[in-house]
C-alpha positions as CSV (number, residue, x, y, z in Angstrom):
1,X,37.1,40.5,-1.4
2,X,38.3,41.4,2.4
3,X,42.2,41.1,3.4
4,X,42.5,37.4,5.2
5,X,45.9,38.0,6.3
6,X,47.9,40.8,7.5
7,X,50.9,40.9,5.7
8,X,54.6,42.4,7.5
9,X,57.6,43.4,6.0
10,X,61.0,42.6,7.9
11,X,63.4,45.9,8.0
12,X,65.5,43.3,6.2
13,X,63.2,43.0,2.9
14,X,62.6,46.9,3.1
15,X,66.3,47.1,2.7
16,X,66.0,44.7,-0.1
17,X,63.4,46.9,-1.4
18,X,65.4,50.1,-1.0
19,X,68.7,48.5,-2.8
20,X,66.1,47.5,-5.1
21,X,65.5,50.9,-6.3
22,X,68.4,52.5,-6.2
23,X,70.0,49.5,-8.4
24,X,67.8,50.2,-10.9
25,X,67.4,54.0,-10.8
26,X,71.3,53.9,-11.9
27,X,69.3,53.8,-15.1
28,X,66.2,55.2,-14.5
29,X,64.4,56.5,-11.5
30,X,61.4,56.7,-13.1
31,X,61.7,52.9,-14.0
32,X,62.8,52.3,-10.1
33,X,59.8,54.0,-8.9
34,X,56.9,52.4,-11.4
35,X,58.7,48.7,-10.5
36,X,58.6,49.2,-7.0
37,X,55.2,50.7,-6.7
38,X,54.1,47.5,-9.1
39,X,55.8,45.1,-6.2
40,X,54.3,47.1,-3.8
41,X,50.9,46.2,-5.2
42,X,52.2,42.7,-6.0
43,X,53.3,42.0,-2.3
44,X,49.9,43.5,-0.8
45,X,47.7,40.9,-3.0
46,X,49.2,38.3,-0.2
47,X,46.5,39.5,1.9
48,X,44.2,37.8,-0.2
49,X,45.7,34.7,-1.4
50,X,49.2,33.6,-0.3
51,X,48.7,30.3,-0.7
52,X,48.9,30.9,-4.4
53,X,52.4,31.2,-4.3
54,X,54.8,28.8,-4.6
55,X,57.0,27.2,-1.8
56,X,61.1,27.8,-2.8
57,X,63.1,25.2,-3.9
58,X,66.0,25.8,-1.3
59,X,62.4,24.6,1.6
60,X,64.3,21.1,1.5
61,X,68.1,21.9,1.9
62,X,66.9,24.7,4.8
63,X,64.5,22.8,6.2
64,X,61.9,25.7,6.1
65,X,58.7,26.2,4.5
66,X,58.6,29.3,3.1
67,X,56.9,30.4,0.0
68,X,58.0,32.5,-2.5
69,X,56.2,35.8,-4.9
70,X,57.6,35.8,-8.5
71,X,57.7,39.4,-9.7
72,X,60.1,40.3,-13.0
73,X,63.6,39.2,-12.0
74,X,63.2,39.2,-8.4
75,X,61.8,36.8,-5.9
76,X,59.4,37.8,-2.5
77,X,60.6,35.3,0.0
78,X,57.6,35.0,3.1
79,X,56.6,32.6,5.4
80,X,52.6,32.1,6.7
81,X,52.5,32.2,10.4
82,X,48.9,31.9,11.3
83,X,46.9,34.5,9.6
84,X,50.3,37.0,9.2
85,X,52.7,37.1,5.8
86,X,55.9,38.0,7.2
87,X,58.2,39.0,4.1
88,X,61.6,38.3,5.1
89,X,63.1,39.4,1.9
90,X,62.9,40.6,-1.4
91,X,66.4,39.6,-3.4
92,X,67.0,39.0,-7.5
93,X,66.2,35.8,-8.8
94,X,69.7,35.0,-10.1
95,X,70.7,35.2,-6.1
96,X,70.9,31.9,-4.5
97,X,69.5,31.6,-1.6
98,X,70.7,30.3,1.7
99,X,70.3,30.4,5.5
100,X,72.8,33.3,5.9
101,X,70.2,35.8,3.5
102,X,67.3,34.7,6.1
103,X,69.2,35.7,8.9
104,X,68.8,39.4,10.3
């Protein structure tokens, strides 16, 4: 099935991604890596179907429309602008979620 949408990641959520990693190679780096690269595979399936994906809870209180990707404990925050995913971050699910994390 061809990519319908070109999906961008914010220097923000690649920060999110990098803290990601190193959080959880304080454990394991092996485990950092193989959970990252299983994100990274999660986060390019958007080009197929992001529609799939839930819109966040928080949509109402920030009056936004974002969507969010579920993977293990952590939460893919993107918004749909046209044919583009734009992931704006990529932050632990336990982490609420508010303007001031969007901005940046």
């Amino acid at each position: 099935m061809p990519a319908k949408y070109r999906v961008e990641i914010t220097p923000t959520a690649e920060q999110d991604i990098e803290a990601t990693w190193d959080y959880i190679a304080q454990d394991s780096p092996e485990n950092a890596s193989a959970f990252i690269v299983a994100l990274g595979e999660q986060i390019d399936a958007l080009e197929r179907l992001p529609l799939r994906c839930p819109f966040i809870p928080e949509n109402e209180i920030l009056g936004t429309s974002y969507r969010h990707l579920l993977y293990g404990n952590y939460r893919t925050i993107f918004r749909i602008a046209g044919k583009t995913v734009i992931i704006l971050r990529v932050i632990h699910g336990a982490r609420l979620l508010d303007g001031a994390l969007l901005e940046g």
